[in-house]
N, C-alpha and C positions, 0 to 999 in steps of 0.2 A: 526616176531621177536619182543620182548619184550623191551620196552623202556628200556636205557640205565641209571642206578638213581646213586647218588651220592651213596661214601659205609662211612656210619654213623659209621659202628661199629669197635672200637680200641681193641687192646688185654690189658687185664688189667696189671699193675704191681702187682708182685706175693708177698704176704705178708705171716707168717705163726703164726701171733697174730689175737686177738679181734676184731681190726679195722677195717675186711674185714666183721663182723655179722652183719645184719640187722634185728630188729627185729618190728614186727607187734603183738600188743595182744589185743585182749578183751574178752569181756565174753561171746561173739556169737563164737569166736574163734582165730587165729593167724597164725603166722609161725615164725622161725627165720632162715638167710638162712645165708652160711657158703662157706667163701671162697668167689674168684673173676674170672673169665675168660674170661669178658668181660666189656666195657662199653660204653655207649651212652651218649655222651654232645651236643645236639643239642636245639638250643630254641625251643618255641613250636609251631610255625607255620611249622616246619618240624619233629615234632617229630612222627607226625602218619605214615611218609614216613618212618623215621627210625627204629620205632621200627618193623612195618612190616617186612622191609627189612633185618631184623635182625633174626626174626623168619624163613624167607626164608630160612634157614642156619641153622638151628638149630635142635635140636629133639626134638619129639611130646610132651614130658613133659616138656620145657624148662621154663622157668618165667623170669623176666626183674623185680626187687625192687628198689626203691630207693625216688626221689623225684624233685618238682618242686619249680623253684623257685620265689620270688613274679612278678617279673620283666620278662614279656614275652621275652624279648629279651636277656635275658638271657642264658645262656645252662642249662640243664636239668641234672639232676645227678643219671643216672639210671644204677645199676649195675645185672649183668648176674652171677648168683652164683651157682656154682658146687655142692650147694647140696639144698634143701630146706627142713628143719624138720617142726614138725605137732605144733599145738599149747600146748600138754603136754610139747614135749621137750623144746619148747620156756618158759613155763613158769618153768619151772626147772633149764633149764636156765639162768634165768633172779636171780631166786633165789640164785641159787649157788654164783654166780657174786656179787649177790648185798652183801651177806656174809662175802666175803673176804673183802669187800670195810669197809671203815672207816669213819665215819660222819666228814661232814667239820666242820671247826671251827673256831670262830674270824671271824665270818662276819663282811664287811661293804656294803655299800649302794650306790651311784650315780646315782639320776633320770637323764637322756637322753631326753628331756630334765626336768626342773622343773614341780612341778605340774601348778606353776601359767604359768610357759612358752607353756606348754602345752595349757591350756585356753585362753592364747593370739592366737598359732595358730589355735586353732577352730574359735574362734573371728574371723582372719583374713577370714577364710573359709565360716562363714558364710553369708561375704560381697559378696564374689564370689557366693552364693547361691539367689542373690536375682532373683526374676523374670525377664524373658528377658536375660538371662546370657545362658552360653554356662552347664555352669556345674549343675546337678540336685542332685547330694549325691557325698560326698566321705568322706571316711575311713580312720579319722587318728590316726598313732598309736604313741606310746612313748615307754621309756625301761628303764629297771631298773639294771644297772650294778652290778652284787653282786660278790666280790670279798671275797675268806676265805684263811686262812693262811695256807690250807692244799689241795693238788690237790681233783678236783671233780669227783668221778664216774659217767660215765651215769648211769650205770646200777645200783648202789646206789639209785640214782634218779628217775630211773623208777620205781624199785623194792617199791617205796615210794608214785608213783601217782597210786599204785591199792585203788580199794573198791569202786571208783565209776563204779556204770555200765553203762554210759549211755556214756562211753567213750573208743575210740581207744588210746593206748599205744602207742609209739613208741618210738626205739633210731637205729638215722640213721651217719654213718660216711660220714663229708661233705668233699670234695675236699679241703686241705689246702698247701701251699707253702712247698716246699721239705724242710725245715730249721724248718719249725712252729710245733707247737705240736700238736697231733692228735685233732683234734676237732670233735663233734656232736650234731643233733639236737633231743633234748628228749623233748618227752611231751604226751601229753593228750586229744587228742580232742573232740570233742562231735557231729563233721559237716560232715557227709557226701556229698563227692561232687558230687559220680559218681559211681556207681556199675553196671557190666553187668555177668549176666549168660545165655550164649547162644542170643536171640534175647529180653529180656527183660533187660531195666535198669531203674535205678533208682539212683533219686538226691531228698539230705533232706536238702537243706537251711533253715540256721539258722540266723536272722536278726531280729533287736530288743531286748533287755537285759534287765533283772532287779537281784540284787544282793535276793536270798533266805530268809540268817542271821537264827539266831539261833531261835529268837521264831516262833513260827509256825502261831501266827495268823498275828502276823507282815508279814511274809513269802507269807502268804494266800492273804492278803489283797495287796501285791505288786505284785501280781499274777495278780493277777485282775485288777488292775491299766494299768498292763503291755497289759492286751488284751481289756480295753477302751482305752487306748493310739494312740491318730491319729496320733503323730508324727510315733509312731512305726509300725502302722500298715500300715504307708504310706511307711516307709523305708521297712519294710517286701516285699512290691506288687511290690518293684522295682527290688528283687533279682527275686521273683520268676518267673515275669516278661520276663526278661532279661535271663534267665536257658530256658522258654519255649521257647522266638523266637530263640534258637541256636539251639535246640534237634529237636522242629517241623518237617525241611525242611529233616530228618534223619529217622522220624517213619511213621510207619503206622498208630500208635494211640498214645495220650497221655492225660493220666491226668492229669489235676490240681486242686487240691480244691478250690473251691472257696472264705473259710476262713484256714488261719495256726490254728494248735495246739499250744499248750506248750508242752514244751520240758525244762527238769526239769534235770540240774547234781546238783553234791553236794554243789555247791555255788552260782548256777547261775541258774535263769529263763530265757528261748529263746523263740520264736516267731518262730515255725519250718514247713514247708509244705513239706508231701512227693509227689514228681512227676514222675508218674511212664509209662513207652512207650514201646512202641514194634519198634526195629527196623527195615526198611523195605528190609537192606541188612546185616545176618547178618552171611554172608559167607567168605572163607577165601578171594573172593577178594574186599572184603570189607572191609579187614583189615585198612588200611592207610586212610581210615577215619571212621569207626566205633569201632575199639578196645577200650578197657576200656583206654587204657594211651591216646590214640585220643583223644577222647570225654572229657576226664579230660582235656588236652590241649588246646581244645575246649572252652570249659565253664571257665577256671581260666586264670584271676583273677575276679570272682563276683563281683557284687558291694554289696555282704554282707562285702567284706575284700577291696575293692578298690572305688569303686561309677558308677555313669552312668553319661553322658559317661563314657566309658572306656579308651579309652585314654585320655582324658580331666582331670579325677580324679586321671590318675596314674602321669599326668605333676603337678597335684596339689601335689600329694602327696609328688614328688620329690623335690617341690621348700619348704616346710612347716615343711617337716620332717628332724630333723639334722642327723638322724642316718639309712645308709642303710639297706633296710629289710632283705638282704640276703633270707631264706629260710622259714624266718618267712612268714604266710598268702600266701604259696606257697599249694603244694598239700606233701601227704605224701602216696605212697601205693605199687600196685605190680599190674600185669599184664600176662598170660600166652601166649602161641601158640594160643590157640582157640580165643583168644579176649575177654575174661572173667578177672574177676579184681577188683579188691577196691579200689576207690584212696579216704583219707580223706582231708578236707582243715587243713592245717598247725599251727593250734591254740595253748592256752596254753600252751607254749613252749618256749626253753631258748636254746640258741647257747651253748654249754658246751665247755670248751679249756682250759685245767690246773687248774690252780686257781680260772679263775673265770667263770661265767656263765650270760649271757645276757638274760632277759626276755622280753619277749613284751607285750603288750595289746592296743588293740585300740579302736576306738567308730565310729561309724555309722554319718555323719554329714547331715545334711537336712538344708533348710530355717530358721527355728523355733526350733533348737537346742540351748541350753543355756551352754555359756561355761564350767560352775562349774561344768552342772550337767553331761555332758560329762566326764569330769576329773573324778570325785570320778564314773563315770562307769570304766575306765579304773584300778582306783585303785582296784575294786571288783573286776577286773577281774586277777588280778597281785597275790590274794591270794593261789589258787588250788598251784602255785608252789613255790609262797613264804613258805606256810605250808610246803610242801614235802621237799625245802632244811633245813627246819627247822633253818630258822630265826627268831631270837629272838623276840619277841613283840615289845619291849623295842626300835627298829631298824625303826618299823615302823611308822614312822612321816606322819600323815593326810598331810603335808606339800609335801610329795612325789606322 
């Protein structure tokens, strides 16, 4: 007789709007799925027990979408959807939607905190980084409240972060209070955390930043900067690092390059390594610790979006940062029956809720990190969706 396991899985409440689609898109492909009849809130140290035991239940084409959140000890927002369409319909979809929707208007601003306050907590952080300390990198982020005088669409918003292609799309409906307005998390990202098809997966950390800009030689030459840079290359060895000794003790083989790439979207240069493994069990009862949502569980939160240690940098982050991450620098993807799946990390992205929309960006923090120049990374990195809600220039104060 088979161990007796907790049952993870709730029947979802029945909605018959918008707020039940989840959508996934890029240029390799998508889905958008429809409707709810299921869900999973479990943090991630049991999610690989649940999501299995979920498919236990289920039929052979079933999938699990939704998303993780920064905070391991958090619950997990994964919802089980009555239907799943192909990446056409999603983007016809997305289109449609974005159509009817209405550009916001009368923007305002509110850094979360200041720029200069931001600089102060790096400063503070990187007291905590000297040698002999417990902490070796963490990841702090800031936010940018943008408020407009006319409700925000997600799918406006998406429909407005297409053309680059070196990025996953999403808009995901988060869990909000029976009273509160629908809320979701849209965005853009560029990070692979976690991919499996059958007994092969793969993770593409990204760690280390330099902003593009418009001239190209300028562009070229910060390129370059970006791959002599020993701070970055030191913060890079710690992610990829840290992704190899959790995957190892799980494959038969894996690779790692022994230098990153560039990894190039439309505002930003990264520092990126693919690492690619063969699983050594990668059968159904291997579920509950090998599935794609497993293994994302696993691995997040990196220390490309958190630090090393891991719990040391996410107690850093808790006492420095004024504003909680929620879902920001979480995971964002799907999962099937077989154990197969995409999950991306949670980046370039804004919590959306009526009127206003919350942005995030953060930076990488090492020993030899210099406040400022951390800050104006986080500001480069605030543009991909400062652009898309189409805020004014005029809005954007260097002082942010």
């Amino acid at each position: 007789m088979g161990m007796m396991r907790e049952d993870f899985t709730r029947p979802a409440q029945q909605t018959d709007d918008g707020r039940t689609r989840m959508l996934l898109l890029s240029h390799a492909g998508g889905l958008l799925s429809e409707g709810v009849q299921a869900q999973l809130a479990v943090p991630a140290a049991q999610l690989g027990d649940a999501v299995a035991q979920h498919f236990d239940r289920a039929a052979p084409d079933a999938q699990l979408v939704g998303a993780l959140p920064f905070d391991r000890n958090a619950p997990a927002h994964l919802l089980a959807p009555r239907r799943v369409c192909d990446a056409d319909t999603a983007a016809a979809w997305l289109h449609g939607m974005a159509q009817q929707a209405e550009a916001p208007q009368d923007w305002s601003l509110q850094a979360e905190p200041t720029r200069a306050g931001y600089a102060a907590a790096v400063a503070e952080a990187v007291q905590r980084l000297q040698p002999g300390g417990a902490l070796h990198k963490v990841v702090l982020a800031r936010t940018l409240r943008a408020c407009s005088a006319t409700p925000i669409s997600p799918w406006w918003l998406a429909r407005r972060l297409a053309g680059d292609p070196g990025v996953l799309r999403y808009v995901l409906p988060l869990p909000v209070q029976a009273d509160a307005a629908p809320a979701w998390l849209v965005g853009a990202t560029p990070e692979l955390l976690l991919s499996r098809r059958g007994a092969t997966i793969v993770s593409e950390p990204l760690a280390g930043s330099a902003a593009r800009g418009p001239d190209l030689a300028a562009s070229e030459a910060r390129a370059q900067a970006l791959r002599d840079s020993a701070k970055d290359q030191g913060e890079h060895r710690y992610v990829v690092q840290a992704i190899a000794d959790l995957l190892a003790p799980l494959c038969r083989q894996l690779r790692v390059p022994a230098t990153p790439a560039l990894h190039a979207t439309a505002s930003m240069w990264h520092l990126g390594t693919r690492i690619e493994g063969e699983l050594k069990d990668a059968s159904p009862a291997g579920l509950p610790q090998a599935s794609a949502a497993a293994l994302a569980a696993l691995l997040h939160p990196t220390p490309a979006v958190c630090g090393t240690p891991r719990a040391t940098a996410a107690q850093a982050i808790a006492e420095l940062e004024p504003v909680p991450r929620g879902f920001y620098a979480g995971a964002v993807g799907w999962c099937d029956a077989a154990g197969n799946g995409d999950w991306h990390v949670a980046l370039r992205c804004a919590h959306v809720q009526g009127h206003e929309a919350r942005l995030f960006a953060g930076a990488g923090i090492v020993a030899d990190s210099r406040p400022e120049a951390e800050a104006a990374e986080t500001r480069a990195k605030f543009n991909a969706m400062l652009y898309a809600l189409g805020i004014p220039p005029a809005l954007l104060f260097d002082d942010r």
